[in-house]
PATORDO-470916 format. One line per 3 residues: number of its first residue (from 1); their letters; for each residue x negated, y negated, z of C-alpha. Coordinates in steps of 0.1 Angstrom, whole numbers, plus 5000, padded with zeros to 4 digits. Layout:
residues N
NUM> A> X Y Z; ...
***
This chain:
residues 391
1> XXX> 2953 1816 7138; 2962 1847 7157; 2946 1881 7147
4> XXX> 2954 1900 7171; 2979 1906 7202; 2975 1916 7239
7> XXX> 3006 1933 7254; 3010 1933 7290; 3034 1957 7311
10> XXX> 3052 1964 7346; 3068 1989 7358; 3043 2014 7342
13> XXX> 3016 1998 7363; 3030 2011 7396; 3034 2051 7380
16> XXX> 2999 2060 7396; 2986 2091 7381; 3006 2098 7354
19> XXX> 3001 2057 7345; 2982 2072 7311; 3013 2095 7299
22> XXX> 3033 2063 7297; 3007 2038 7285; 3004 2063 7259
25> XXX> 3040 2062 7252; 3042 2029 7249; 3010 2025 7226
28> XXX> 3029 2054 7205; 3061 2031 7203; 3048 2001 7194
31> XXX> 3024 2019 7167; 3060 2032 7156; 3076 2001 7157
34> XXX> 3046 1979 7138; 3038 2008 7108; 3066 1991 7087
37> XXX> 3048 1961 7084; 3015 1967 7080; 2982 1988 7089
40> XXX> 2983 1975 7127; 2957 1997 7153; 2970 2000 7185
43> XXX> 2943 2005 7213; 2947 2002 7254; 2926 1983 7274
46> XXX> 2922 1983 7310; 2962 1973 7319; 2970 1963 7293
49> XXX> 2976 1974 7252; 2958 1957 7224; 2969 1950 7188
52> XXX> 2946 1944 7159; 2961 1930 7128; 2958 1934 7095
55> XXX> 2952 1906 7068; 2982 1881 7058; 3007 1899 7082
58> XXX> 3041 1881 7092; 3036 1864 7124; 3071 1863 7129
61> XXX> 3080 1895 7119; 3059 1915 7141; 3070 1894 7172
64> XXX> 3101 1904 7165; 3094 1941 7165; 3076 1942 7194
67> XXX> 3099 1922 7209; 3126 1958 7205; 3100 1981 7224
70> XXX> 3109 1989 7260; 3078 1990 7279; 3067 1959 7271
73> XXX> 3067 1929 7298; 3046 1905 7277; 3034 1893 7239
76> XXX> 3002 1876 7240; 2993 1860 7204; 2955 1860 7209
79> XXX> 2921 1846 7198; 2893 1870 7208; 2858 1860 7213
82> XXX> 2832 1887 7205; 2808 1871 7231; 2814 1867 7266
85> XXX> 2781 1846 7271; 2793 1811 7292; 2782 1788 7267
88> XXX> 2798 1813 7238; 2831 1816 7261; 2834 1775 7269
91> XXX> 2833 1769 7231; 2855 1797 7221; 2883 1782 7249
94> XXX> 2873 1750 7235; 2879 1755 7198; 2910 1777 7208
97> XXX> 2925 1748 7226; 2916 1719 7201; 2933 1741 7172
100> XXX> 2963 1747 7193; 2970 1717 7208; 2964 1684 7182
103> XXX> 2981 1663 7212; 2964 1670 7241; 2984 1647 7266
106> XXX> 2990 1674 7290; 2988 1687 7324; 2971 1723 7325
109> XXX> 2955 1744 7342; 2928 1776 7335; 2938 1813 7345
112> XXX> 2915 1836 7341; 2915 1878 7344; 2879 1893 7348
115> XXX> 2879 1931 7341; 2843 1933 7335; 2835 1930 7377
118> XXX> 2797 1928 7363; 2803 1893 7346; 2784 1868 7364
121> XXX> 2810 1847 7374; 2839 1853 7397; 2874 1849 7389
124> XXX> 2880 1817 7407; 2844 1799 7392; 2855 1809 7358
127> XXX> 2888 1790 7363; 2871 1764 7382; 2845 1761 7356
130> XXX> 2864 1763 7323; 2886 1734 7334; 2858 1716 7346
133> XXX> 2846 1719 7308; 2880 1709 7288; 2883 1681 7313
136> XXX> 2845 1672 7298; 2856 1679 7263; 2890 1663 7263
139> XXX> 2894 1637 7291; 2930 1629 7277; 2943 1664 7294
142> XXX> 2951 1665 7331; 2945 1692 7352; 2977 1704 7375
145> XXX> 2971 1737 7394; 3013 1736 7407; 3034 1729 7378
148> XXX> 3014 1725 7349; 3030 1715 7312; 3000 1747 7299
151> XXX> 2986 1774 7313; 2952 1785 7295; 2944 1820 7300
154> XXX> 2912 1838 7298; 2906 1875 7301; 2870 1892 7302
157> XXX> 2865 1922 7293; 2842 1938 7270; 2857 1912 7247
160> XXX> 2869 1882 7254; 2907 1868 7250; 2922 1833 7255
163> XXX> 2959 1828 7255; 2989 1799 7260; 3018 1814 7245
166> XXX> 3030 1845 7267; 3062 1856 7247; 3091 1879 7273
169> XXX> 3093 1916 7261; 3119 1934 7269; 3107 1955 7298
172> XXX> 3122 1986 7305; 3103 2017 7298; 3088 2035 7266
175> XXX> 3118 2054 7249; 3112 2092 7251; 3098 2091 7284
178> XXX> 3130 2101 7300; 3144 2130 7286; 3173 2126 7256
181> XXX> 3208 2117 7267; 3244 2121 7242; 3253 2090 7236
184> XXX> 3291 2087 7228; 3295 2061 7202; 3326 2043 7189
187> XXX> 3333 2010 7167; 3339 1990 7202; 3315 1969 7224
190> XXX> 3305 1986 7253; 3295 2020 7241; 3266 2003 7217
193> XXX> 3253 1984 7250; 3257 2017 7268; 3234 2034 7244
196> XXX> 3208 2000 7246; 3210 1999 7287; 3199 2039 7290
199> XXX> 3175 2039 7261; 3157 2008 7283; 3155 2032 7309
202> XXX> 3125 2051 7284; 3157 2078 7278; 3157 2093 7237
205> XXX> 3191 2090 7222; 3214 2109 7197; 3252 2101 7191
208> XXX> 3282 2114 7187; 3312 2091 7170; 3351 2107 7167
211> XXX> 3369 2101 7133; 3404 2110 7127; 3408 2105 7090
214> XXX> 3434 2094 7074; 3442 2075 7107; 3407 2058 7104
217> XXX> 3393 2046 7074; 3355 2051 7056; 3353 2020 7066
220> XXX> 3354 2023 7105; 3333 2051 7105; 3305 2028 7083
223> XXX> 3308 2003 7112; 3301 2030 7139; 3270 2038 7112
226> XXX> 3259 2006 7112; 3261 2002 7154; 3236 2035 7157
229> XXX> 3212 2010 7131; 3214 1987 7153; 3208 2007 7186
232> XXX> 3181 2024 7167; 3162 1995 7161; 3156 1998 7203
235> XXX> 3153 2036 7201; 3137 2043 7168; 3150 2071 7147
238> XXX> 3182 2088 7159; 3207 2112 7148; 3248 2106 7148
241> XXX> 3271 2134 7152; 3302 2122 7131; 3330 2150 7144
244> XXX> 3363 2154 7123; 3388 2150 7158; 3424 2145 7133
247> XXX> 3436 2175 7140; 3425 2184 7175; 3443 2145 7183
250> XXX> 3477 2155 7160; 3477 2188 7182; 3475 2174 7216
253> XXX> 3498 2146 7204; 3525 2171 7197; 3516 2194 7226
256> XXX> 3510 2171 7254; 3534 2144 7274; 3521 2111 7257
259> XXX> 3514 2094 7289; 3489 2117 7289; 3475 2120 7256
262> XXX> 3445 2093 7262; 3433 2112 7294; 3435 2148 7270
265> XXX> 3418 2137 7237; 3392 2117 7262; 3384 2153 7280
268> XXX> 3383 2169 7247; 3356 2143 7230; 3335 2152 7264
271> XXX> 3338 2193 7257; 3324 2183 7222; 3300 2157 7227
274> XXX> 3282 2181 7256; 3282 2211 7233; 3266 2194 7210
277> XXX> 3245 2172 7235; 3230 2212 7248; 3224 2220 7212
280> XXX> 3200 2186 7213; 3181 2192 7248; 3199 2167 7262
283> XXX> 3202 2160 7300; 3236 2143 7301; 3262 2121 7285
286> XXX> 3264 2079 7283; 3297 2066 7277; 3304 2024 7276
289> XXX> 3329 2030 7308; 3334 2005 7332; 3356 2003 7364
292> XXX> 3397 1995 7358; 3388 1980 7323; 3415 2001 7303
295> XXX> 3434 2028 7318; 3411 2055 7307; 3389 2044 7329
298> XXX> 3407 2040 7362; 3386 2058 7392; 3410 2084 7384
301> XXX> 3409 2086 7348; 3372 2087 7354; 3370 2117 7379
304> XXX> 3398 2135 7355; 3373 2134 7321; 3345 2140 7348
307> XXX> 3357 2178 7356; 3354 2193 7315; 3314 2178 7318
310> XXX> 3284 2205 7336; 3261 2181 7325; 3257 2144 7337
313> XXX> 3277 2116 7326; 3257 2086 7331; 3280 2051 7329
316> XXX> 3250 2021 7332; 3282 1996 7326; 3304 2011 7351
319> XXX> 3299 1978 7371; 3301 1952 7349; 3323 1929 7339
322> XXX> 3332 1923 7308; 3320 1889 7299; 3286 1909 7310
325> XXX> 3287 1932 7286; 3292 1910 7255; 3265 1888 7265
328> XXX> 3243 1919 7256; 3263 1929 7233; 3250 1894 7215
331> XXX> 3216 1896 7224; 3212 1930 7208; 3231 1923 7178
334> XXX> 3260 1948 7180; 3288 1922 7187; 3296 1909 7158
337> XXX> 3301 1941 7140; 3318 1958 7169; 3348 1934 7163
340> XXX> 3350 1940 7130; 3388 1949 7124; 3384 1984 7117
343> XXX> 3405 2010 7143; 3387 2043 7156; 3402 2072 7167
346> XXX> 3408 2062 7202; 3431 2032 7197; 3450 2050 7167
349> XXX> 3467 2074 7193; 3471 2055 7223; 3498 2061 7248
352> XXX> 3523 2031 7254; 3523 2039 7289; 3497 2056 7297
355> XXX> 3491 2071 7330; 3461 2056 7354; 3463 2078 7382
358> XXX> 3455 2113 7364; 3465 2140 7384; 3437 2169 7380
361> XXX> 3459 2202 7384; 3486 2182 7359; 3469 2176 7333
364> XXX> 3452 2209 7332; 3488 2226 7333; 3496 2204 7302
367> XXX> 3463 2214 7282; 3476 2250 7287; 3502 2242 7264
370> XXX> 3468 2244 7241; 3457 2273 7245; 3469 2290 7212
373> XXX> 3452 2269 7187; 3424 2247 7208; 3401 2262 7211
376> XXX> 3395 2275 7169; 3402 2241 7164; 3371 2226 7187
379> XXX> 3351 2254 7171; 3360 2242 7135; 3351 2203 7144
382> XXX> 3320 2218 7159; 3316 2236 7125; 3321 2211 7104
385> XXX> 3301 2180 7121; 3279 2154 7098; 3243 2148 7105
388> XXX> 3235 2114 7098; 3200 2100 7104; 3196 2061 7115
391> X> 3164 2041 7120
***
């Protein structure tokens, strides 16, 4: 029944005049998002973005997709009318609501969106009108202007479009309008809802995972693969840093007091991931941190990996809790495969007793006890990085 979609948005309505850069961004992401599936054309319209689609496409499908493209407030499953003549508009809404609805024991009520200011009819007679009409038509509908059971919309514009069914998007703004950020990826749950929370913000993402083989196996680092699939689905095409870190962890493990060794391998992964991050463009660092969760990420901890970054280390879970986080964790997918039973590099080498109140000054005497072979050692994982491209 439905041909064609209108897509409705938010936040980008209140951007002024730069509103064009991002409705173009958004009309660029869901052209992006839709090519897959078929030969979809993606046009705006006054506030709002219209979809045209192709013959025999999957209903379903495309929902779906569009339902992974931040920007987006609203899916509207349409039925255009190519007059907007009264008598032509009253027998499209008509039709569109006898097709729709084979029961029509319900309470509704008209909504109506006039764009064309010239139309001859005012906003409030169109809604007063058209209700007037499918009360005529079907007398077993009810008409409830409060709470009603459906809302019947109708939008003139050059064409015209009726709608019921007004599907949640998931808001946010169009990735890429943002700058790029260095996401830094492990096999856990947080980081992967991390990477989904700063990519809503309209922010581009690569990824940088650790892997300490033989400590981890193929297998862990195919899980962290599979979590940038996921996040890419949101983000669209993104690259993964996978960094060699054994020997850099073996070093500081045999260097370094092991209450310390968490707080030391964490600042290290920072002075890689932001090397790498500059290489990219990138503006700052995401990590899946929150408050007290682990003993990394103690205020303390925090402030100690902190000093190694120039660039920003943005932290959108830092507040949450972590029943929180798995909820979103669920909704996006990546739980499931975060729990999977394969260890990373950061719980391989943890400390038994790790320390939660890093002292700065202390834990940069102990990295001096590094200084011979580090820093070769950083510049051989740097050397020897995999480029893997997801989405």
């Amino acid at each position: 029944m439905f041909k064609a979609f209108l897509i409705k948005y938010a936040e980008i309505g209140l951007k002024g005049k730069n509103r064009f850069v991002f409705e173009n961004a958004l009309r660029d992401r869901i052209q992006e998002a839709l090519n897959p599936l078929g030969e979809f054309l993606v046009s705006k319209e006054q506030g709002r973005l219209f979809i045209e689609c192709p013959k025999n496409y999957d209903y379903e499908e495309t929902v779906e997709a569009l339902g992974r493209v931040f920007g987006i407030s609203s899916i509207c499953p349409v039925v255009v009318l190519d007059s907007s003549q009264w008598e032509d508009l009253t027998q499209g809404v008509g039709d569109y609501v006898e097709k729709m609805y084979p029961d029509r024991h319900f309470t509704f009520k008209v909504e109506s969106k006039r764009a064309d200011k010239n139309y001859p009819r005012t906003t409030p007679e169109i809604c007063a009108d058209m209700g007037a009409y499918l009360l005529k038509r079907f007398p077993e509908m009810k008409v409830d202007v409060h709470n009603p059971e459906v809302r019947i919309t109708v939008e003139v514009r050059t064409k015209s479009y009726v709608y019921s069914i007004v599907i949640p998007g998931p808001g946010g703004m169009p990735v890429g309008t943002n700058g790029k950020a260095m996401l830094l990826l492990s096999g856990g749950i947080d980081s992967p809802v991390a990477g989904y929370m700063i990519a809503k913000r309209g922010v581009s993402m690569v990824a940088t995972y650790f892997h300490a083989p033989p400590y981890t196996s193929e297998r862990a680092k195919l899980k962290v693969v599979e979590l940038a699939e996921k996040i890419a689905k949101y983000t669209g095409k993104m690259k993964l840093f996978v960094v060699n870190f054994t020997d850099i962890q073996l070093y500081i493990y045999d260097q370094c007091p092991h209450e310390e060794l968490t707080i030391i391998m964490r600042r290290y992964m920072m002075k890689i991931a932001e090397k790498l991050a500059e290489e990219e463009g990138c503006l700052g660092l995401v990590t899946g941190e929150s408050i007290g969760q682990v003993a990394s990420q103690t205020m303390h901890s925090l402030a100690a990996t902190n000093e190694v970054c120039n660039l920003p280390v943005y932290r959108p879970l830092i507040a949450f809790d972590k029943k929180d986080i798995v909820e979103i964790a669920e909704k996006i997918d990546t739980f499931e495969t975060s729990i999977q039973p394969f260890e990373d590099c950061c719980t391989i080498f943890v400390a038994k007793h790790p320390v939660t109140k890093p002292n700065i000054k202390t834990i940069q005497k102990s990295e001096r006890k590094l200084e011979e072979k580090i820093d070769k050692m950083v510049e051989a994982a740097l050397n020897t990085v995999e480029t893997i491209v997801v989405g």
